[in-house]
N, C-alpha and C positions, 0 to 999 in steps of 0.2 A: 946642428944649432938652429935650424929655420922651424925644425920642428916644436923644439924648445921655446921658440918664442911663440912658434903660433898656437902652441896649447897655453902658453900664458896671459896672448892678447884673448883669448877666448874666453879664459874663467874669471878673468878680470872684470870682465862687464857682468859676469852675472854675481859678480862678489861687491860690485860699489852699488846698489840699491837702485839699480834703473828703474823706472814707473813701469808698471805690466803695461801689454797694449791694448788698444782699444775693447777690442772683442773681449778678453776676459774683464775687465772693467762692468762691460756692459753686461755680462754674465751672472758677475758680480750685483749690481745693483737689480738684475730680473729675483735673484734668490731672496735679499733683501727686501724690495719691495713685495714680494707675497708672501714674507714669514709670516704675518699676522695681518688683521684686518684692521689694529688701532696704531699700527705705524705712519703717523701721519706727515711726515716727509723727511727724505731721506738729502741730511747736506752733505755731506761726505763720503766719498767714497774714493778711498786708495790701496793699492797695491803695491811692492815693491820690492827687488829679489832680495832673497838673502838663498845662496847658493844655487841650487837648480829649483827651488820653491818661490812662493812669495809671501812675506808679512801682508797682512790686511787689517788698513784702520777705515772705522765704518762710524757716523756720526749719525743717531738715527733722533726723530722727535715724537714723543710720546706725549697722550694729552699732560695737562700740570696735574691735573685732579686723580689721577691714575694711583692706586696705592705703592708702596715702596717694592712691595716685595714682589707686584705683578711687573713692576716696570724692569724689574731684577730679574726674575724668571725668562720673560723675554727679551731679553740681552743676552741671556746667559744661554739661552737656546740657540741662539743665531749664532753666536758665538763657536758651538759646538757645531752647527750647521755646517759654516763656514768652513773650519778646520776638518770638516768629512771629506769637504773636496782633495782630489790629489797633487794639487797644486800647493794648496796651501801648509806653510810649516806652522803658522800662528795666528789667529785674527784678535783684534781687539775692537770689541765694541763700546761706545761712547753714549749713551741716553743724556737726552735734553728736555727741557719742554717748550724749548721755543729755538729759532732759529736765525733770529737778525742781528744777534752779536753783541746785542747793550752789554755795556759793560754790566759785569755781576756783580762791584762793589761801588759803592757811592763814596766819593771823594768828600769827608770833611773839611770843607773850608774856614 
């Protein structure tokens, strides 16, 4: 029975979405930040398990004037980057072109 439980208390934490730790985080944002030379800051950066792997959300800023389908390409690369690692079961990346959070719709009053 002791063993019963302690292979349950074990896969349990890696089955409710703990945050990776630090070191691969920081891993994480070294590959990100040298994917490319027009990545002009990176706000986000998460990991979090989903079984013995981890999900990765990546929130990166691209200039505004940048066309659609270079800013696409490069997402779409890192993306794949990301998911080469062996860690990772799935990344999603997020392109912006600015990073202070205004809101992105104007409330008509």
């Amino acid at each position: 029975m002791s063993t019963w439980a302690r292979t349950v208390i074990e896969n349990v934490w890696s089955l409710i979405g703990r945050s990776a730790p630090p070191d691969f985080l920081a891993k994480l944002t070294y590959l990100i930040w040298n994917h490319h030379e027009e990545i002009q800051h990176i706000d986000t950066v998460r990991a979090y398990t989903f079984g013995s792997h981890y999900f990765v959300e990546v929130d990166i800023v691209l200039p505004e004037d940048m066309l659609l389908n270079k800013a696409h390409n490069i997402g779409e690369k890192l993306q794949e980057k990301l998911e080469q690692l062996p860690e990772v079961e799935r990344a999603f990346v997020h392109i912006d072109f600015e990073f202070t959070h205004r809101p992105e719709h104007k409330t008509m009053v």
